[in-house]
Backbone as a ProteinNet text record, in pm:
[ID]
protein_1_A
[PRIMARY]
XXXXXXXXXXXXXXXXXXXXXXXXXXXXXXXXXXXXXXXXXXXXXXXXXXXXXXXXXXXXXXXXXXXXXXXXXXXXXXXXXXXXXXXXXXXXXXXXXXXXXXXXXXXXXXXXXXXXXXXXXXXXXXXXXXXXXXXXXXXXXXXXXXXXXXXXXXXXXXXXXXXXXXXXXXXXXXXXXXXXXXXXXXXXXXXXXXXXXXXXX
[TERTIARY]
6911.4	7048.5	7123.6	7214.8	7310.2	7406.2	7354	7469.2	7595.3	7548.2	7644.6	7789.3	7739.4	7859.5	7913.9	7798.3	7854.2	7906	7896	7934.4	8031	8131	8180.8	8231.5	8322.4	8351.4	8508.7	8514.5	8698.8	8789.9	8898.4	8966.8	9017.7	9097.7	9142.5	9024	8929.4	8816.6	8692.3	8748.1	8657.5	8470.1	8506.4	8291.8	8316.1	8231.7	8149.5	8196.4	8272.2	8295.3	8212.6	8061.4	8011.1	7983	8013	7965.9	7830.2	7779.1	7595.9	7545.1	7637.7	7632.2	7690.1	7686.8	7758.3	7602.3	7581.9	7468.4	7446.8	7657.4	7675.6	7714.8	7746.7	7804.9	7680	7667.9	7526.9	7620.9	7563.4	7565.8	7513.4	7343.2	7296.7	7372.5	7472.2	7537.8	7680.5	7709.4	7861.4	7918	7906.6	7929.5	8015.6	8093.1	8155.9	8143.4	8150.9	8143.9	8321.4	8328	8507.9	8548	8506.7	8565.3	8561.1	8513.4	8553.1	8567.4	8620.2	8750.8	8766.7	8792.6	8826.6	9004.7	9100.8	9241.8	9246.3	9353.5	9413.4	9525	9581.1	9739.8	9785.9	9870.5	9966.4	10063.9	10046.2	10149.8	10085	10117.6	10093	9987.2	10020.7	9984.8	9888.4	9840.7	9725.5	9636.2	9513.7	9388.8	9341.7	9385.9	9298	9272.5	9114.3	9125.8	9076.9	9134.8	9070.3	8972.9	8971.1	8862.6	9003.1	8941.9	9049.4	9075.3	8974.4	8920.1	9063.5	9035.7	9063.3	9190.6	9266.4	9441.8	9475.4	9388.5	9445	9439.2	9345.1	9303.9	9398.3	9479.6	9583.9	9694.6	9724.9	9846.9	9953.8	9879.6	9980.7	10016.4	9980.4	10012.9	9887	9920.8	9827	9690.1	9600.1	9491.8	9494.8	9595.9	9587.5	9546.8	9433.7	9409.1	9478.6	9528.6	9601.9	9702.6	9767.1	9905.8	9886.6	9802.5	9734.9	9707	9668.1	9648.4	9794.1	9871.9	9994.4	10079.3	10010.4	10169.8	10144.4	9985.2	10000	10003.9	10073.9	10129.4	10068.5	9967.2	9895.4	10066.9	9966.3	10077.7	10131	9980.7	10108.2	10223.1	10170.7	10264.6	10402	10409.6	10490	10620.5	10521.8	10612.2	10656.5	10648.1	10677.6	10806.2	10771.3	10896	11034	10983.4	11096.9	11174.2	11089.2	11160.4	11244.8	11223.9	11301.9	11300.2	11368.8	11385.1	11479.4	11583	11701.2	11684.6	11726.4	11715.7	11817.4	11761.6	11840.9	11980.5	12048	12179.9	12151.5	12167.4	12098.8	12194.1	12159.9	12199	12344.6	12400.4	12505.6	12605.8	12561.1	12646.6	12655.3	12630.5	12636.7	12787.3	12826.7	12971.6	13038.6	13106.9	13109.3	13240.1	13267.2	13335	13265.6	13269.3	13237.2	13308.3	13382.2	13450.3	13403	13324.5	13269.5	13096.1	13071.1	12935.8	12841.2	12858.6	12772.6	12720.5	12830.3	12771	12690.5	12752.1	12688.6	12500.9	12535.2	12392.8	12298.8	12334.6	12284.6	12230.3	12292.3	12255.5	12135.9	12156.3	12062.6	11950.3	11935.4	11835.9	11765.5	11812.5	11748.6	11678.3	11782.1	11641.6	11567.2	11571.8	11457.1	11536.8	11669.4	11685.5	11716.6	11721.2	11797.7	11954.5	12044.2	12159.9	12207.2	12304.4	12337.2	12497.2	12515.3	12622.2	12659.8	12554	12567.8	12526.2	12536	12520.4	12620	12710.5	12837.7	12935.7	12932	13050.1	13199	13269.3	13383.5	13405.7	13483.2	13550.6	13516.3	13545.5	13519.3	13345.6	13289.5	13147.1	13094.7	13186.8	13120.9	13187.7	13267.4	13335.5	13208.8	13185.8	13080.3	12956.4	12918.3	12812.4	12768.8	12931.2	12950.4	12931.8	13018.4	12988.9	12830.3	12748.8	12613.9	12545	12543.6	12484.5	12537.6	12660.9	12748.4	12605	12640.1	12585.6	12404.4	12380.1	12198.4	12208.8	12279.3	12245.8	12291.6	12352.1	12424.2	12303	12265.8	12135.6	12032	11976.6	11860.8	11915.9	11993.3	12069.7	12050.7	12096.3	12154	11975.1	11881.3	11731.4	11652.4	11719.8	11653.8	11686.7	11812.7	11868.2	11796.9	11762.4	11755.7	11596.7	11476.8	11366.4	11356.5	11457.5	11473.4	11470.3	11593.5	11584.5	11466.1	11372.8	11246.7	11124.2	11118.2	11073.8	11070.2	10892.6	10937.3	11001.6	11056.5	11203.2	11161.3	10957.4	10931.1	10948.8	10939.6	10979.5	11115.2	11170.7	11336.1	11386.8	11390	11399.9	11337.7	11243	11156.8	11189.7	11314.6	11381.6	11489.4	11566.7	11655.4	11608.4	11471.9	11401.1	11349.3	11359.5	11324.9	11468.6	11559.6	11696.6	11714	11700.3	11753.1	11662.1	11585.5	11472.3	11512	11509.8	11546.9	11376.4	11374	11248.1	11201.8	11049.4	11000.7	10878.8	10849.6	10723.5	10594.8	10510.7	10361.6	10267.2	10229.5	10133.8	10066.9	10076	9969.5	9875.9	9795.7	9644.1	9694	9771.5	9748.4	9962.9	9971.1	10098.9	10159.3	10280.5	10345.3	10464.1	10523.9	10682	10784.1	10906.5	10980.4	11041.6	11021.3	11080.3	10942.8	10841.4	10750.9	10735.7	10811.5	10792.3	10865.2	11021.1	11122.5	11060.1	11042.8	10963	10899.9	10747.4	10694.2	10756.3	10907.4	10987.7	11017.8	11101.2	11144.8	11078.2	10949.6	10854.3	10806.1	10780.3	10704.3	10813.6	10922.2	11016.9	11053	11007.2	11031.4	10933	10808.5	10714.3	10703.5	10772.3	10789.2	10852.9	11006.3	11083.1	11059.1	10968.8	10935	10809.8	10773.2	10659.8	10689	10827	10883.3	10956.4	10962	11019.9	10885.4	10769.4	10653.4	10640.8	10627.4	10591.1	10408.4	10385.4	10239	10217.6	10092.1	10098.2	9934
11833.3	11844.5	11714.8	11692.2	11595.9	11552.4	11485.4	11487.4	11390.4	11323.7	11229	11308.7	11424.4	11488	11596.3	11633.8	11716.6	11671.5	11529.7	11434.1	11326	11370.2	11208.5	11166.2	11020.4	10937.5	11055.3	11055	11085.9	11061.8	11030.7	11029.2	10872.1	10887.9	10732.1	10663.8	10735.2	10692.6	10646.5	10683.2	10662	10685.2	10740.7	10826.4	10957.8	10992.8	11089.8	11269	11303.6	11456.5	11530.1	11530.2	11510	11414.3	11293.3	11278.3	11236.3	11127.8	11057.3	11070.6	11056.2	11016.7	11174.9	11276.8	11384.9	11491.2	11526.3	11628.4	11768	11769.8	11908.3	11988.9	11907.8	11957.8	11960.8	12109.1	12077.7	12096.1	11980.1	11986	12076.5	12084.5	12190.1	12346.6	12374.9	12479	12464.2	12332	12335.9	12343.5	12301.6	12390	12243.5	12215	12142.1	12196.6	12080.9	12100.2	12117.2	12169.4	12173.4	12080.4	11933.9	11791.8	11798.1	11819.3	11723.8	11869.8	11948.6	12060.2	11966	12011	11936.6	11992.2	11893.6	11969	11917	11953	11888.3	11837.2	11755	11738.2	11808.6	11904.5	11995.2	11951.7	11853.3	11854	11867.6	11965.6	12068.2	11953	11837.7	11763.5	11628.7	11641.5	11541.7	11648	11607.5	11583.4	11561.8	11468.8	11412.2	11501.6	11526.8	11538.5	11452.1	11538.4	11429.6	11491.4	11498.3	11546.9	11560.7	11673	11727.6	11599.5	11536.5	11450.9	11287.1	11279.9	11188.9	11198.3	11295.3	11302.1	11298.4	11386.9	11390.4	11247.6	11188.3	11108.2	10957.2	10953.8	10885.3	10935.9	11045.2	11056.1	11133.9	11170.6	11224.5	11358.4	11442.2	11595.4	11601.9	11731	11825.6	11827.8	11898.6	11955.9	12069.6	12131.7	12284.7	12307.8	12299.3	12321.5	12386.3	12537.3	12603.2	12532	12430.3	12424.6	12279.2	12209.9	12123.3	12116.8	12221.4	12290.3	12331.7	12366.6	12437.6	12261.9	12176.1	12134.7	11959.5	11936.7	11786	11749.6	11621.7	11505	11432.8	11346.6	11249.8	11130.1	11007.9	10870.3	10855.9	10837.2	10849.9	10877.7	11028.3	11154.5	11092.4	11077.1	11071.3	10961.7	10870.7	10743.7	10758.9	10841.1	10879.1	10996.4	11077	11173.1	11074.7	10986.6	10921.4	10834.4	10789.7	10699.7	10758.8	10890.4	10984.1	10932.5	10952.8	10922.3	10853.4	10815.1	10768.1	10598.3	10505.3	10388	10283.7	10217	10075	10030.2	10045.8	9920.2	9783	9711.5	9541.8	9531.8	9401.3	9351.8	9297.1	9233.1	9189.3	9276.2	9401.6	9561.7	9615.9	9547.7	9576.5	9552.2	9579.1	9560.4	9470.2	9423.2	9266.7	9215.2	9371.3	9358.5	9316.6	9161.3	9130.2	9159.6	9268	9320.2	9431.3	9466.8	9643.1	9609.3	9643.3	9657.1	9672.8	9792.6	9888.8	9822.3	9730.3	9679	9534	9494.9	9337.2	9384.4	9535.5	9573.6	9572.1	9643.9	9654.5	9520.3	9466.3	9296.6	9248.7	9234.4	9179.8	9247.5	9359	9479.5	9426.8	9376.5	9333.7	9201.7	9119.3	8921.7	8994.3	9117.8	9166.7	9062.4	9053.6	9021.8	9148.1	9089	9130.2	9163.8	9294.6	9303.2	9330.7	9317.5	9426.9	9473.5	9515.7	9496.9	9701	9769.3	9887.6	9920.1	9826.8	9846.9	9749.2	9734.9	9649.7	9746.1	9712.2	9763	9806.7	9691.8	9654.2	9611.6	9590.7	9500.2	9380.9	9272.9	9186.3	9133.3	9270.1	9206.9	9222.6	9319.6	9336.3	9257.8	9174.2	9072.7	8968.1	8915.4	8849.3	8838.7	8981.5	9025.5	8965.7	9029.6	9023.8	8859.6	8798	8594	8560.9	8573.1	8579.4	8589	8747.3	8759.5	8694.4	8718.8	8606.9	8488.5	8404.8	8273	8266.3	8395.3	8430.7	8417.3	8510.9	8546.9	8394.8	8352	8215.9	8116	8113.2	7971.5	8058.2	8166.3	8197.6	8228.5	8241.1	8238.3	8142.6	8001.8	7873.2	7851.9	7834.3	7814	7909	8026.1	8085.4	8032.2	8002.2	7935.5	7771.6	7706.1	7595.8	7595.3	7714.8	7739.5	7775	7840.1	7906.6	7768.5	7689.7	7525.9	7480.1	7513.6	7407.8	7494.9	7622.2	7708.1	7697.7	7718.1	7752.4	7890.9	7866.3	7933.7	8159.3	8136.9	8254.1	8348.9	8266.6	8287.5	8275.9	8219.9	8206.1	8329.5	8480	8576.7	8664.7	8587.1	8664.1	8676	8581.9	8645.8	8728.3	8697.4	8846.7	8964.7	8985.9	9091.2	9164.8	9080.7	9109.4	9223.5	9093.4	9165.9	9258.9	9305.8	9435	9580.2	9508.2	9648.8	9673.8	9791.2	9768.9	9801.7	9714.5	9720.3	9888.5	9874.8	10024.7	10010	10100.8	10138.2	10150	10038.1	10093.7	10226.4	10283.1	10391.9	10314.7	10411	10374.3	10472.4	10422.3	10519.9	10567.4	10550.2	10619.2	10656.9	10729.8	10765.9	10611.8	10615.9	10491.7	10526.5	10494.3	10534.2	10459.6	10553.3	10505.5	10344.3	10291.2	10122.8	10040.5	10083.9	10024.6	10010.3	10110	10149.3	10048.3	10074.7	9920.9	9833.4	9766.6	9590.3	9577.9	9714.4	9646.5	9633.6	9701	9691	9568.2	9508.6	9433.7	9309.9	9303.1	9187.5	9149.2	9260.2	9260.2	9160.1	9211.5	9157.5	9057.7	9013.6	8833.1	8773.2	8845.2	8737.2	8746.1	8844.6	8889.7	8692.2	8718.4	8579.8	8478.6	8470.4	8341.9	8272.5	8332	8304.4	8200	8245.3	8169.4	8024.4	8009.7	7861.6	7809	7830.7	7737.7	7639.7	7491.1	7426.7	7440	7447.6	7464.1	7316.3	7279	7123.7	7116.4
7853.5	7902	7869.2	7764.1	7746.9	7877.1	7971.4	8098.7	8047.3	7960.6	7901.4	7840.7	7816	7751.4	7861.9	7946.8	8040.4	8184.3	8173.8	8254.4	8266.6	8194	8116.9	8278.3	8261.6	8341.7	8349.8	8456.4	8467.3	8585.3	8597.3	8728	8765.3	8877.4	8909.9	8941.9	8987.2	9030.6	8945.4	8795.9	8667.6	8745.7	8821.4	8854.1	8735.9	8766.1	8673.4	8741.4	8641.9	8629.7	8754.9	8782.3	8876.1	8918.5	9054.8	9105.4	9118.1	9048.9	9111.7	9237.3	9304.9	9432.3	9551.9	9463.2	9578.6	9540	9643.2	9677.1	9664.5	9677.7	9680.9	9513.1	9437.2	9298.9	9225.7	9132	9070.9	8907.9	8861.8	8727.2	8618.9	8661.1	8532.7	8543.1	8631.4	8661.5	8651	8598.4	8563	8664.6	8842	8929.2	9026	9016.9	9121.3	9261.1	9327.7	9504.7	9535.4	9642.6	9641.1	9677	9725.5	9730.2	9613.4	9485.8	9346.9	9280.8	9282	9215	9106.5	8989.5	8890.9	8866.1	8841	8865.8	8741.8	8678.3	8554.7	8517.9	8454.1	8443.6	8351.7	8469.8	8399.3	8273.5	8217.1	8104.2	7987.4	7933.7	7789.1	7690.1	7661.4	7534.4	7628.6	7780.1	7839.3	7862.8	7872.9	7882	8013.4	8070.9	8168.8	8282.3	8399.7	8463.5	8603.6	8722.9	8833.2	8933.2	9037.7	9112.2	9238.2	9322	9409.2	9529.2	9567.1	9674	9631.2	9504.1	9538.3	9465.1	9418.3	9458.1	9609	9663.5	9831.1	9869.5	9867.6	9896.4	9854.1	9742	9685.5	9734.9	9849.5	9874.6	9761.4	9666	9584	9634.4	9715.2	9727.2	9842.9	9894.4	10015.1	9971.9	10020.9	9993.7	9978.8	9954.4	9848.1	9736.4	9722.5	9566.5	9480.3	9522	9453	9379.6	9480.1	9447.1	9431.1	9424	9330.7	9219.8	9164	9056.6	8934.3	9049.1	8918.3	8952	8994.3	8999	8922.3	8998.6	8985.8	8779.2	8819.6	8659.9	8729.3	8571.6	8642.2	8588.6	8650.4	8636.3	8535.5	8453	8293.1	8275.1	8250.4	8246.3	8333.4	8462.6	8507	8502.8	8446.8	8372.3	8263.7	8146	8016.9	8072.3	8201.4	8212.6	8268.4	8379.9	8454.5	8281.6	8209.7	8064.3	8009.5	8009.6	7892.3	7769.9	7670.1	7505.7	7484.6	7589.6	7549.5	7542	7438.6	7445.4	7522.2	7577.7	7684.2	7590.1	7649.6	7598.2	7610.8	7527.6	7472.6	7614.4	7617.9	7758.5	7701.3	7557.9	7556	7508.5	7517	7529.9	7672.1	7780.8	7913.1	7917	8046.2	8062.9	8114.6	8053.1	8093.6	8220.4	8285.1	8465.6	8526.7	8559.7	8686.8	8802.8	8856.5	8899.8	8985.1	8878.6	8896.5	8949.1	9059.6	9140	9071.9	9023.5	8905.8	8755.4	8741.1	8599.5	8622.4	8728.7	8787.1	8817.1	8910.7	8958	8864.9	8728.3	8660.2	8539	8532.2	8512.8	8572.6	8705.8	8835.5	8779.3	8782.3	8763.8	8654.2	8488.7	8431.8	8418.8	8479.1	8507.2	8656.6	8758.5	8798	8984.6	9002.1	9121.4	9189.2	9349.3	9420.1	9449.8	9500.4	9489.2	9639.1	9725.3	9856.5	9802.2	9626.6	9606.9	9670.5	9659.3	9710.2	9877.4	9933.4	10091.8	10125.1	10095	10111.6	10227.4	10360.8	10428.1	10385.8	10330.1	10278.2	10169.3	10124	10035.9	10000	10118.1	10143.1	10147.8	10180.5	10170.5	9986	9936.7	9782.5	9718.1	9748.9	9679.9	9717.5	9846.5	9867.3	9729.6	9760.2	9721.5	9542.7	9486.3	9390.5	9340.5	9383.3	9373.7	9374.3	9476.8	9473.8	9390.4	9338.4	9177	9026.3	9057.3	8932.8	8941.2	9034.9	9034.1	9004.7	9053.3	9059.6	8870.4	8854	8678.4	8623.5	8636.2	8531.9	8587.7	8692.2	8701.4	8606.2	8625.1	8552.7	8391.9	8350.8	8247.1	8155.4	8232	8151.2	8157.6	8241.6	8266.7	8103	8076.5	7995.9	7833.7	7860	7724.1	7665.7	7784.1	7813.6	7750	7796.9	7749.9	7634.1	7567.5	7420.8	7344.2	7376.2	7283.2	7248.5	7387	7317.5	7251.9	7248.8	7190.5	7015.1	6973.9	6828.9	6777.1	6653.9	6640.8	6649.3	6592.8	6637.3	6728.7	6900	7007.7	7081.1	7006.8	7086.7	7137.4	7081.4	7099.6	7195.5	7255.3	7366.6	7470	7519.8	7664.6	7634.7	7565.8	7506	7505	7412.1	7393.2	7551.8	7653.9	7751.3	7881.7	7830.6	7885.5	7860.7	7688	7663.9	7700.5	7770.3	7819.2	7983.9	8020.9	8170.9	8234.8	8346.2	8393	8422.9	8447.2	8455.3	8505.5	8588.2	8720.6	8591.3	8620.5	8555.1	8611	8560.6	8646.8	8769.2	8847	8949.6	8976.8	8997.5	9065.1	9213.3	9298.2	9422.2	9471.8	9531.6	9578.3	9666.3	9604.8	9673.9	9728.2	9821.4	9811.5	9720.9	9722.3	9596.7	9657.3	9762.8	9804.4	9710.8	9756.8	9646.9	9516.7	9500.6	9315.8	9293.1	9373.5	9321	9295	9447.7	9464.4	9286.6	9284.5	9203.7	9073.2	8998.4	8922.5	8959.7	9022.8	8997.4	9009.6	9091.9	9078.7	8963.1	8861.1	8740.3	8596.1	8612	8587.7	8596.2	8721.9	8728.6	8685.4	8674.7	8606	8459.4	8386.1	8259.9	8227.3	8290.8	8254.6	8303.6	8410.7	8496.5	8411.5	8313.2	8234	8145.8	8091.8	7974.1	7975.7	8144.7	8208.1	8222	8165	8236.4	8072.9	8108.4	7953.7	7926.2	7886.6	7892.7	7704.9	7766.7	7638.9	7638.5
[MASK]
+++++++++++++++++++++++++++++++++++++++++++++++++++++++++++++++++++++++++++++++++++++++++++++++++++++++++++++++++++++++++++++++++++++++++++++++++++++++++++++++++++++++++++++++++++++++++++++++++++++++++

């Protein structure tokens, strides 16, 4: 019996199609236990599958198998759908109203800060709001330009190259809520550019 082939590694859990360690799934019978259901990701052109136990178990969906079955996208998948096909506007094709919430937000969004330019009471507080980020982007700004100077001329382009991408959720192995997904967007982001202010000799 090849278990190697009738066994491969699969799942967030990278164990074994069956289970080493489960009592109840018999292999020489092809026969999963119903903790490790083998589900699949529904999208036409993946492959991968997981074991029923430990989607539930990640919070991604119920313990309905059924409906486990017709519905779950693994992470990948699900990061390739949220991307779509459409490409980022370079950052110095952004819009250059500092005026307008929406285009400032979207700035912030790419050096990976913080905004309260859309939980603004008033006027007066998104005018606030608005000054704040002005000043956030122009210190990390003049800091990024300032790192480019001493850069060889290969790399000068690597924080630009960075702006013009808008940040994006890596897969994760277990269900997160969408405040998390942010954070880790925009955390990831800061260490993308916070990398490029370090001198290293």
């Amino acid at each position: 019996l090849n278990t190697a082939r009738l066994n491969p590694r699969i799942c967030i859990c990278d164990q074994h199609m069956f289970p080493t360690d489960c009592s109840e799934c018999d292999i020489a019978n092809n026969n999963n236990c119903e903790r490790h259901s083998i589900v699949n990701c529904i999208q036409p052109d993946c492959a991968k599958k997981f074991h029923r136990e430990c989607l539930c178990s990640g919070v991604f969906t119920d313990a309905n198998f059924e409906l486990l079955s017709q519905q779950h996208v693994c992470m990948e998948c699900k990061c390739k759908l949220s991307v779509g096909d459409a490409e980022d506007t370079p950052f110095a094709s952004l819009s250059s109203d500092e005026t307008d919430p929406e285009a400032v937000g979207e700035k912030l969004c790419r050096f990976g800060l913080d905004h309260d330019l859309f939980m603004a009471r008033n006027l007066e507080e998104e005018q606030a709001a608005l000054q704040v980020g002005r000043q956030k982007m122009d210190k990390l700004w003049k800091a990024l330009q300032e790192c480019n100077s001493c850069l060889p001329a290969a790399l000068t382009n690597d924080g630009n190259d960075i702006l013009d991408s808008k940040p994006r959720a890596y897969p994760c192995p277990v269900g997160i809520s969408d405040e998390s997904v942010n954070k880790h967007v925009q955390y990831g982001r800061r260490a993308e550019l916070s990398m490029l202010l370090y001198s290293v000799r």
